[in-house]
VOKOL-257204 format. One line per 10 residues: their letters; for each residue y negated, x, z negated of C-alpha. Coordinates in nm, 2 decimals, padded with zeros to 4 digits. Each point is the difference from the previous one (the first is absolute). Layout:
a = Y/X/Z | ...;
END
This chain:
xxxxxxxxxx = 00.57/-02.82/00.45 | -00.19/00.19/-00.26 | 00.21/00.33/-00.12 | 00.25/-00.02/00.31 | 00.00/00.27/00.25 | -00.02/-00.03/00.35 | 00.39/00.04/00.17 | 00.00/00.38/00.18 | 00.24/00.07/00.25 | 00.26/00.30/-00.06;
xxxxxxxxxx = -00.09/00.36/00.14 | 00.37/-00.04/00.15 | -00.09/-00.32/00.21 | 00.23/-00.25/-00.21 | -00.11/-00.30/-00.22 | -00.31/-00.01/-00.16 | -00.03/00.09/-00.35 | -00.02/-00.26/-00.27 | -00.33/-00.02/-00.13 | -00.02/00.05/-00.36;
xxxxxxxxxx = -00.20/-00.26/-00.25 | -00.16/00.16/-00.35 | 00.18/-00.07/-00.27 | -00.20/-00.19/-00.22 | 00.14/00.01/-00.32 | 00.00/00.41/00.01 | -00.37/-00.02/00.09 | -00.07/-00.22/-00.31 | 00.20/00.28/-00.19 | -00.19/00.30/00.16;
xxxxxxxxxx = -00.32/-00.20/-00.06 | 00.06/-00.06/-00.36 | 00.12/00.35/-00.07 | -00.32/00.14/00.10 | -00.27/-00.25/-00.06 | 00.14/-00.11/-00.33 | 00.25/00.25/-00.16 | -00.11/00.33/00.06 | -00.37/-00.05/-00.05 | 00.12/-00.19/-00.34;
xxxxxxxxxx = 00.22/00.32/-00.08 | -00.30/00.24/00.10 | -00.27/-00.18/-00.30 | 00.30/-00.04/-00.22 | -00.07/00.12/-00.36 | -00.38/00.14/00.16 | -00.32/-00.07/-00.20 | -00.15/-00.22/00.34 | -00.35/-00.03/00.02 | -00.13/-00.26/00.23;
xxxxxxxxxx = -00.27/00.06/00.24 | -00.12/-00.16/00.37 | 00.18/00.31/00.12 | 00.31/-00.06/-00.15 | 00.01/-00.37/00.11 | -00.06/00.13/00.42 | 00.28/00.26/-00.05 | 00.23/-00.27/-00.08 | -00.09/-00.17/00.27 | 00.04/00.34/00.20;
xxxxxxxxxx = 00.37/00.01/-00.19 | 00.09/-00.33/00.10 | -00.12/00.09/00.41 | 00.21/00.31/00.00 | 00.30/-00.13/-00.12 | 00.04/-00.31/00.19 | -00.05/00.17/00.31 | 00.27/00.31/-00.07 | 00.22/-00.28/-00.13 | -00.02/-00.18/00.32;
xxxxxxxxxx = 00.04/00.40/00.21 | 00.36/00.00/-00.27 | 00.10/-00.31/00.17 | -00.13/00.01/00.35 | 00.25/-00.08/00.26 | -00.20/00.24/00.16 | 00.05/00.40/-00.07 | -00.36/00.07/-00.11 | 00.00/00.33/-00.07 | -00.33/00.10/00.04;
xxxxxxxxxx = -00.13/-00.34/-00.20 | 00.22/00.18/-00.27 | -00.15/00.25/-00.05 | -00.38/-00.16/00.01 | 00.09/-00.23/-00.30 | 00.25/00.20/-00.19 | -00.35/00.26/-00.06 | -00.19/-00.30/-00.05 | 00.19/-00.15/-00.27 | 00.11/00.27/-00.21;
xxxxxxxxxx = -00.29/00.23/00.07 | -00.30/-00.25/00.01 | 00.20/-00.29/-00.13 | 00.17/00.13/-00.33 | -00.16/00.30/-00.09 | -00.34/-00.17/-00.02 | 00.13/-00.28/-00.18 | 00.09/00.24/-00.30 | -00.34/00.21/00.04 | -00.18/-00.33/-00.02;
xxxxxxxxxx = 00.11/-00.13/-00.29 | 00.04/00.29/-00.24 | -00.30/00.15/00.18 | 00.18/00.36/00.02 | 00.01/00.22/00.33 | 00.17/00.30/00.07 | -00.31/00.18/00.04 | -00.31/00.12/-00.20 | -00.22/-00.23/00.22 | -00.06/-00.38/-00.11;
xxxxxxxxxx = -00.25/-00.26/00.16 | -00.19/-00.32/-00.14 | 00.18/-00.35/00.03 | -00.26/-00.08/00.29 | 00.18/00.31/00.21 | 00.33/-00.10/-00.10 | -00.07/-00.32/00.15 | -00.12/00.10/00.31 | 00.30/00.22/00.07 | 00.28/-00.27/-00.08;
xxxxxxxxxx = -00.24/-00.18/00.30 | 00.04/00.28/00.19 | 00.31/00.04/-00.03 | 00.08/-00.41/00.06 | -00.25/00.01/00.31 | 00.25/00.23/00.15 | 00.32/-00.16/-00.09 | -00.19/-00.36/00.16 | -00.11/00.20/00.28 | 00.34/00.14/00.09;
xxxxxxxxxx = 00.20/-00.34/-00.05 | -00.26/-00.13/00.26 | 00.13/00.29/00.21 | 00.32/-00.05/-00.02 | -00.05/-00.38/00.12 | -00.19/00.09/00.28 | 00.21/00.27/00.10 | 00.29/-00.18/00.04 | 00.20/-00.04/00.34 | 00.00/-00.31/00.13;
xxxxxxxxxx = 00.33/-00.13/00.19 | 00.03/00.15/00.39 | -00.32/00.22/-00.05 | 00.16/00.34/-00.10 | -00.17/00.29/-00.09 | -00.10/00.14/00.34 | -00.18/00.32/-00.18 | 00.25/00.10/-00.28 | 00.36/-00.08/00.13 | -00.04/00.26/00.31;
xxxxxxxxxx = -00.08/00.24/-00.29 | 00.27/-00.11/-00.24 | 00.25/-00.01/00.25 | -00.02/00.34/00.10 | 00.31/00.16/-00.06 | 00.12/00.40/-00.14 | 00.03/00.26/00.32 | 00.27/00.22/-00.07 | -00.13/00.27/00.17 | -00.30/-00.03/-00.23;
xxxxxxxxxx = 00.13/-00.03/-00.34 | 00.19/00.25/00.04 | -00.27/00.25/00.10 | -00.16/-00.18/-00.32 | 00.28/00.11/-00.22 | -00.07/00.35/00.13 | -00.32/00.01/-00.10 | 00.02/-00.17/-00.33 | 00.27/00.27/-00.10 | -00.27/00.33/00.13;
xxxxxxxxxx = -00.26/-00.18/-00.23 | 00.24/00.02/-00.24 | 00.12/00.38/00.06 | -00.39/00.13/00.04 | -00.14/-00.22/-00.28 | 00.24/-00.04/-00.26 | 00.00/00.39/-00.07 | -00.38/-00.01/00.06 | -00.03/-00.21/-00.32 | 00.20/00.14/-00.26;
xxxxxxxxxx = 00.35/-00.09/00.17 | 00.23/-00.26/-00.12 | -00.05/00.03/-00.37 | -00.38/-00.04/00.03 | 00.09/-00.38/00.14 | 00.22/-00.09/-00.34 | -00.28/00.09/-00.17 | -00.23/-00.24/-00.22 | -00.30/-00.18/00.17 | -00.25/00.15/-00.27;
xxxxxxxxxx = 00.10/00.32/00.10 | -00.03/-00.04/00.38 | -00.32/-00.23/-00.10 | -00.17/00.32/-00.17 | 00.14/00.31/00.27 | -00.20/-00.25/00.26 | -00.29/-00.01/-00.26 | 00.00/00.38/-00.03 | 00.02/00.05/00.35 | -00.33/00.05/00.25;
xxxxxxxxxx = -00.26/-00.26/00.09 | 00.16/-00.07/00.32 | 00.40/00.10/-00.15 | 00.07/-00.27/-00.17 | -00.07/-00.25/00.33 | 00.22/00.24/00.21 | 00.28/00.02/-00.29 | 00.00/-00.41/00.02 | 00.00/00.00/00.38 | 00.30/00.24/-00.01;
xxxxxxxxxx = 00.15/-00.22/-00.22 | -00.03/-00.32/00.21 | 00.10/00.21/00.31 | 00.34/00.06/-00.21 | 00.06/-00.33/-00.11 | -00.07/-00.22/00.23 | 00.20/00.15/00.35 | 00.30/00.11/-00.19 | -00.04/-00.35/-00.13 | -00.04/-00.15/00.34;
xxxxxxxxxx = 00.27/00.23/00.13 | 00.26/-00.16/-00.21 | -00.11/-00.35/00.03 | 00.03/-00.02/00.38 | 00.35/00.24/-00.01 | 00.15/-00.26/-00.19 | -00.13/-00.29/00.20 | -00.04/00.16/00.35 | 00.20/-00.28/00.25 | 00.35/00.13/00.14;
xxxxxxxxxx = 00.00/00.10/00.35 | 00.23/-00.28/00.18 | 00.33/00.18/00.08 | -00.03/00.28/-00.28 | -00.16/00.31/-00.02 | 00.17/00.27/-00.06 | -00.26/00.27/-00.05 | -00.29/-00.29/-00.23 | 00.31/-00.05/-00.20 | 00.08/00.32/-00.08;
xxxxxxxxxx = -00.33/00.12/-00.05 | -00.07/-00.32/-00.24 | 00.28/00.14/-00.20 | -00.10/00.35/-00.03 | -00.40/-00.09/-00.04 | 00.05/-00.35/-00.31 | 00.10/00.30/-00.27 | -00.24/00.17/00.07 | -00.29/-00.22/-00.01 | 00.19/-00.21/-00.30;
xxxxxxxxxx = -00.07/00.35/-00.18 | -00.34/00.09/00.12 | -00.14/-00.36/-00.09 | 00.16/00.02/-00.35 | -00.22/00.32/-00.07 | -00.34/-00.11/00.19 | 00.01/-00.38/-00.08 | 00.16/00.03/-00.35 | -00.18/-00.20/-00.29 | -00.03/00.29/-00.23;
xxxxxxxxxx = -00.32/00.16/00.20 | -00.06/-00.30/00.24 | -00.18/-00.29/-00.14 | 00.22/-00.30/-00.06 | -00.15/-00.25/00.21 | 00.07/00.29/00.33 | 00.36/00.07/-00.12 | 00.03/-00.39/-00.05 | -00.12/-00.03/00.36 | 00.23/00.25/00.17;
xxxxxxxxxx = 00.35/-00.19/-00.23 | -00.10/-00.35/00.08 | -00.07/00.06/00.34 | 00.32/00.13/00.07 | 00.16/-00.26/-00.16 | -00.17/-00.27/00.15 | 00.02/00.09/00.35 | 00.36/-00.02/-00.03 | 00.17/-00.28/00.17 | 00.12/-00.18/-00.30;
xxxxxxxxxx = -00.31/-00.03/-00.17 | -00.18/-00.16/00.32 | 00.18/-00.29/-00.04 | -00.21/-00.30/-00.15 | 00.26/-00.03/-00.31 | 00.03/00.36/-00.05 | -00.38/00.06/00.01 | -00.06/-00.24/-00.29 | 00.29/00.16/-00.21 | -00.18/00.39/00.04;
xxxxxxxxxx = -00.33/-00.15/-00.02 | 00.08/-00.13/-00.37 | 00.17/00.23/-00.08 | -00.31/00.27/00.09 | -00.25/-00.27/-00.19 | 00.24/00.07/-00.31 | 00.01/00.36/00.07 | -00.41/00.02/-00.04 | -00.01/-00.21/-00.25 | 00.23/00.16/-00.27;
xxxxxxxxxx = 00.06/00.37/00.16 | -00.31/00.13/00.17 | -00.15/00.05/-00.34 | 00.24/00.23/-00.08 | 00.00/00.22/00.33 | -00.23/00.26/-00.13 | 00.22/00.18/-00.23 | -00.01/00.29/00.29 | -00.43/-00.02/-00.04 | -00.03/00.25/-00.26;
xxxxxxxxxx = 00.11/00.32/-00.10 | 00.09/-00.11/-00.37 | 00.23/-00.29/00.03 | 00.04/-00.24/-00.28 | 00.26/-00.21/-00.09 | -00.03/-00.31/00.18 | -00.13/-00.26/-00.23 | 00.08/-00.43/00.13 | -00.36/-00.15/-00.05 | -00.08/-00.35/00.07;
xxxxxxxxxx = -00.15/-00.11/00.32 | -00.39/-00.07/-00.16 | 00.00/00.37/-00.14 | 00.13/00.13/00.31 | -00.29/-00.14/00.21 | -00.26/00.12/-00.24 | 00.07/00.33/-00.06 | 00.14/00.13/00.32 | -00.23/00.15/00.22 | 00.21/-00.14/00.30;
xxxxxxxxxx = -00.12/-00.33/-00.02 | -00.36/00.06/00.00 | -00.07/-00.18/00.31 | -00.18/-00.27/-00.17 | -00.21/00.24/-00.23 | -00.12/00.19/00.32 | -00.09/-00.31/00.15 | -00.21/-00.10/-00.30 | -00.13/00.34/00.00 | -00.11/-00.05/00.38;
xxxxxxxxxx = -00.17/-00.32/-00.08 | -00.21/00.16/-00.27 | -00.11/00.31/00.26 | -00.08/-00.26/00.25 | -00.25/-00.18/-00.28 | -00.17/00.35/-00.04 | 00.00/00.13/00.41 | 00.08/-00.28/00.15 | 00.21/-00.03/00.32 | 00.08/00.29/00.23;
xxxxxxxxxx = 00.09/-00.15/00.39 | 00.02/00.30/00.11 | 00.25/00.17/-00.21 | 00.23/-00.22/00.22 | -00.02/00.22/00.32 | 00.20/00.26/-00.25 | 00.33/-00.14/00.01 | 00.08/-00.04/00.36 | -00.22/00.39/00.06 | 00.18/00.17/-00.22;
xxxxxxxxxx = 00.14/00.26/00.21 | -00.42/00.12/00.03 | -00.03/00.29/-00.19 | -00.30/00.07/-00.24 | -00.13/00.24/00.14 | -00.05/-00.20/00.35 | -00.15/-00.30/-00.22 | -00.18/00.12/-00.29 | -00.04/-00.36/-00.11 | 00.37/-00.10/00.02;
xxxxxxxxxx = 00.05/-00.31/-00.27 | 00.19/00.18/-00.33 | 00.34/-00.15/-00.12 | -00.07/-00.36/-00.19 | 00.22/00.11/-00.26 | -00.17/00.30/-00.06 | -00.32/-00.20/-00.01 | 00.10/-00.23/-00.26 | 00.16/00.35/-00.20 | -00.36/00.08/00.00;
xxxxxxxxxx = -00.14/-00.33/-00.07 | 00.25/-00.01/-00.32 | -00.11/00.33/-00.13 | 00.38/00.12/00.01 | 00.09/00.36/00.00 | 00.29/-00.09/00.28 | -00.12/-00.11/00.32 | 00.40/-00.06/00.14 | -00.06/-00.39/-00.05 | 00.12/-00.29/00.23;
xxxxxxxxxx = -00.29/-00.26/00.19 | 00.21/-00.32/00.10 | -00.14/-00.11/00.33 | -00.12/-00.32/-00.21 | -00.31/00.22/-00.08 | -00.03/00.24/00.25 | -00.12/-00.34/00.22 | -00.14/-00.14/-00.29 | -00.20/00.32/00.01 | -00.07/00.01/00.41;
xxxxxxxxxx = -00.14/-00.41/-00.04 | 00.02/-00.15/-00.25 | 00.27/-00.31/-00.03 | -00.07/-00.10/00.37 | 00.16/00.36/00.05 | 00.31/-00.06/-00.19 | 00.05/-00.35/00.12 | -00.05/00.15/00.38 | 00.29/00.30/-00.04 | 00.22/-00.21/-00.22;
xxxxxxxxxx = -00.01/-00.29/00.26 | 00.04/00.30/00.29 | 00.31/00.15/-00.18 | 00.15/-00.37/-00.11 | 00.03/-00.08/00.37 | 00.12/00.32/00.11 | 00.26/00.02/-00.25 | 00.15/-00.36/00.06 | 00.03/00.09/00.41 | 00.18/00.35/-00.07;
xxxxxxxxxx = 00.22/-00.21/-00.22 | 00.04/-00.29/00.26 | 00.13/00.31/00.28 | 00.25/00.15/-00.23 | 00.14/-00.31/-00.10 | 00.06/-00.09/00.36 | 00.14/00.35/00.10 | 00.22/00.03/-00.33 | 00.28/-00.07/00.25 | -00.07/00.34/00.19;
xxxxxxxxxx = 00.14/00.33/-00.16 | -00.21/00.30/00.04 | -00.35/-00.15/00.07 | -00.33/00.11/-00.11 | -00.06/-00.30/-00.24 | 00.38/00.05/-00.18 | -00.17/00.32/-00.11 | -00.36/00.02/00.01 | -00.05/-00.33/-00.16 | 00.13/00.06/-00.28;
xxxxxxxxxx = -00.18/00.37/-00.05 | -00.29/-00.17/00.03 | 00.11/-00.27/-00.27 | 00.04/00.19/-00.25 | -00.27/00.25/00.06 | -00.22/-00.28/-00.07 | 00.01/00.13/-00.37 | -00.16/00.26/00.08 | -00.23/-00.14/00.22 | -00.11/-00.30/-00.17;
xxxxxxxxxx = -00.03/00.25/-00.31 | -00.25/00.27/00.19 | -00.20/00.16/00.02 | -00.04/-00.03/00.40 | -00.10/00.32/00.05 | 00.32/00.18/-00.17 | 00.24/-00.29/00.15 | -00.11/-00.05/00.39 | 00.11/00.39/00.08 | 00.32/-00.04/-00.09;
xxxxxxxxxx = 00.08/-00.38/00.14 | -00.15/00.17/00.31 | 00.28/00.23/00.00 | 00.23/-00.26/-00.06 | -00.07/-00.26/00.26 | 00.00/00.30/00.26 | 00.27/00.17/-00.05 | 00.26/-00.29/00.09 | -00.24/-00.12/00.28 | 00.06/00.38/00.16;
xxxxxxxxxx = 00.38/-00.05/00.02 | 00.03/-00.33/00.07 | -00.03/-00.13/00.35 | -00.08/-00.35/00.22 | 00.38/-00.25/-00.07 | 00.13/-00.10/00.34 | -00.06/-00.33/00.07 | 00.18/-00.04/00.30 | 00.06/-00.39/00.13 | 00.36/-00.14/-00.06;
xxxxxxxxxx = 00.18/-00.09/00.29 | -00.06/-00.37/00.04 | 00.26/-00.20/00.10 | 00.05/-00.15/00.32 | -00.18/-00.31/00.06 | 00.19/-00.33/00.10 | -00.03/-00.09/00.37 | -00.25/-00.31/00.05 | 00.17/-00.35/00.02 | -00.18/-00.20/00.29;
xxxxxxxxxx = 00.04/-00.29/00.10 | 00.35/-00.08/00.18 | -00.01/-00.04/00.39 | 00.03/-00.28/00.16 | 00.39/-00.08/00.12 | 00.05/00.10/00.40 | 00.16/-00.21/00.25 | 00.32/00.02/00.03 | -00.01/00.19/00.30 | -00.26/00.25/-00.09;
xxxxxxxxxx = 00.18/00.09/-00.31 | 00.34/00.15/00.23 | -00.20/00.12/00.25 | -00.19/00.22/-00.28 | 00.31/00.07/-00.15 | 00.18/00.12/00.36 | -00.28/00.18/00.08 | -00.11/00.27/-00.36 | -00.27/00.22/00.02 | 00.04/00.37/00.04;
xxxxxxx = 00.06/00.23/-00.28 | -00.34/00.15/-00.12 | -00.06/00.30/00.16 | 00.26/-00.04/00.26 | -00.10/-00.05/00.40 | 00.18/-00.28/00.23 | 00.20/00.12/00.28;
END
């Protein structure tokens, strides 16, 4: 039936599971919410002025919010498809629906209705192109993921994670002190933004690469402590050492991954992947109760988690949603994409630049030509005196090729997406895997991702997806015993004589093994 799950038998061998069936009336609630009532509250009491543009990004609207209302009520835990369309539909779903119709942007930099146009279609091409993904993507019933699970199924060495933890806490003891020590990382983000600004050509790339080789082991460290599996019988010594070593790293994450230096959508990653990789919260039920409650959580407190940005910190001032999207430079994704529709009209498309992302460990100096940072392009385009500015990877395809670019990596990342989703659902049942953590890392990194540029985001999720594939190792998969099959029934014999039958039972065979004296 439509909306059931297929049964799935228990990790512990008993009955299978009872599959779970959407619940329809909550999807018509989640689907009215966000298609109907926020957009309503978001042009509430706004001057709207209709355009071609406006009417395409409320199609966009409507796309984006039935699909993370069906993720809110999946019997599925989709966690990476939550994190897709939660950016989609507050970042290129909301925030454009204001900027549309009051026709006010956070930055300097505003484009014809034509442009506008064309980005909305952009921006819809994707959404289509990754919902076509998705579909195709899917498992089908008996034909597992024969790539992926192997991967996701890998399981925390103890040996390993532990010689991670030592390592995460010597980054910490060299490079902590190297950079100001712990005060420097409760300082504000402007004034770690300008020391990097101030600092050498090539100092402010090592100073961010420092900071990433901080973050995300100690990170890591913690992540696979807490979840590493118990050792069958106990263990003493991994025990012992887990209680000494979770203090520790507990306090050495608070000052490298704390949101008052570290961008929001980082810090957000490191909490919610803790949280989520917990058992509790990879149960179907559970999933959809954390889910909402981080869609609420983006909704009506993100705006508000830049109090530590800035040196001078004002009071903080409740706005309402359609001021919040136009003035805050945070949700500028769909000005930079209008922006990179307007560069493309004047240069026109760049394949090349798309050999940048996935070399971006060549150095300069080894490829004079090396493709720039889109965001930094579009700075430039702008005419903006900051060059710090995000590319969503809308337009960085849009600028490779064009819409057939963007409907090719949307349709790429859909399909991927929906099978990493698939393997974790089906491993939920197994503590201390690769998907119970990874997964959801990669979830909600998507932020960042999906907000770019490529070139500043792929270092880093390289980083990421490495680190717990180094201390992780191949589950056993050894056979279970199977039992013993029945003897064959054959045909009875046919009755003896009566005779032959006391002769054969005068006269028995010898024992097996046994010689006849």
């Amino acid at each position: 039936m439509p909306g059931r799950e297929p049964a799935h038998t228990r990790p512990d061998g008993g009955r299978p599971e009872r599959p779970e069936r959407r619940d329809v009336g909550a999807l018509c609630c989640w689907t009215a919410l966000l298609v109907l009532v926020l957009p309503v509250l978001v042009l509430y009491g706004q001057d709207v002025r209709p355009s071609a543009a406006l009417a395409l990004q409320c199609v966009v609207v409507a796309h984006a919010g039935a699909a993370l209302a069906r993720v809110l009520t999946d019997p599925r835990t989709r966690i990476v498809a939550l994190g897709f369309w939660l950016f989609c539909y507050v970042w290129l779903g909301l925030a454009p629906l204001a900027m549309l119709a009051t026709d006010t942007y956070p930055w300097g930099f505003a484009v014809d209705a034509d442009t506008a146009f064309t980005a909305t279609l952009v921006v819809e091409t994707g959404l289509l192109a990754h919902s076509a993904g998705s579909a195709l993507g899917r498992e089908r019933p008996g034909r597992p993921s024969t790539v992926l699970e192997p991967v996701l199924a890998r399981r925390p060495a103890p040996a390993r994670v532990l010689l991670l933890c030592g390592i995460a806490l010597a980054l910490a003891a060299v490079l902590v002190p190297a950079q100001g020590g712990v005060p420097a990382f409760f300082t504000s983000r402007q004034a770690v933004n300008e020391a990097a600004g101030q600092a050498a050509p090539g100092g402010a790339a090592d100073q961010a690469m420092a900071a990433w080789l901080l973050s995300v082991p100690a990170f890591w460290a913690l992540a696979a402590l807490l979840y590493v599996p118990r050792v069958e019988g106990g263990d003493r010594v991994l025990r012992g050492l887990r209680v000494l070593l979770l203090p520790v790293l507990i306090a050495v994450n608070a000052v490298v991954n704390n949101p008052v230096s570290q961008p929001r959508f980082w810090a957000g990653t490191v909490l919610l992947t803790l949280l989520f990789a917990a058992p509790v919260l990879r149960r179907p039920r559970a999933f959809r109760v954390g889910a909402a409650a981080v869609t609420a959580a983006v909704l009506v407190a993100f705006p508000y988690g830049d109090y530590f940005r800035h040196d001078e910190r004002a009071p903080i001032e409740v706005v309402s949603l359609a001021e919040q999207f136009t003035s805050n430079g945070d949700y500028d994704a769909f000005q930079q994409i209008a922006t990179g529709v307007d560069r493309v009209r004047e240069h026109g498309h760049s394949p090349g630049d798309a050999l940048g992302p996935p070399l971006f460990f060549v150095p300069r100096a080894a490829w004079p030509d090396k493709p720039e940072d889109a965001g930094i392009l579009l700075a430039r385009h702008a005419g903006y005196s900051f060059e710090n500015l995000s590319a969503p990877l809308w337009i960085e395809s849009h600028l490779w090729a064009g819409l057939p670019g963007v409907a090719a990596v949307f349709v790429a990342l859909g399909a991927a997406s929906r099978r990493i989703d698939d393997v974790r659902h089906r491993l939920r049942g197994h503590g201390g895997t690769l998907a119970a953590m990874l997964v959801p890392a990669f979830g909600f990194y998507q932020l960042i991702l999906l907000r770019g540029s490529l070139m500043f985001v792929v270092g880093p999720l390289t980083l990421m997806i490495l680190v717990p594939l180094l201390i992780t190792r191949r589950a056993d998969r050894r056979p279970s015993p199977r039992p013993p099959r029945p003897p064959a029934v054959g045909p009875l014999p046919a009755p003896l004589p009566a005779g032959a039958a006391a002769h054969r039972t005068s006269t028995p065979p010898p024992p097996t093994g046994e010689t006849r004296t």
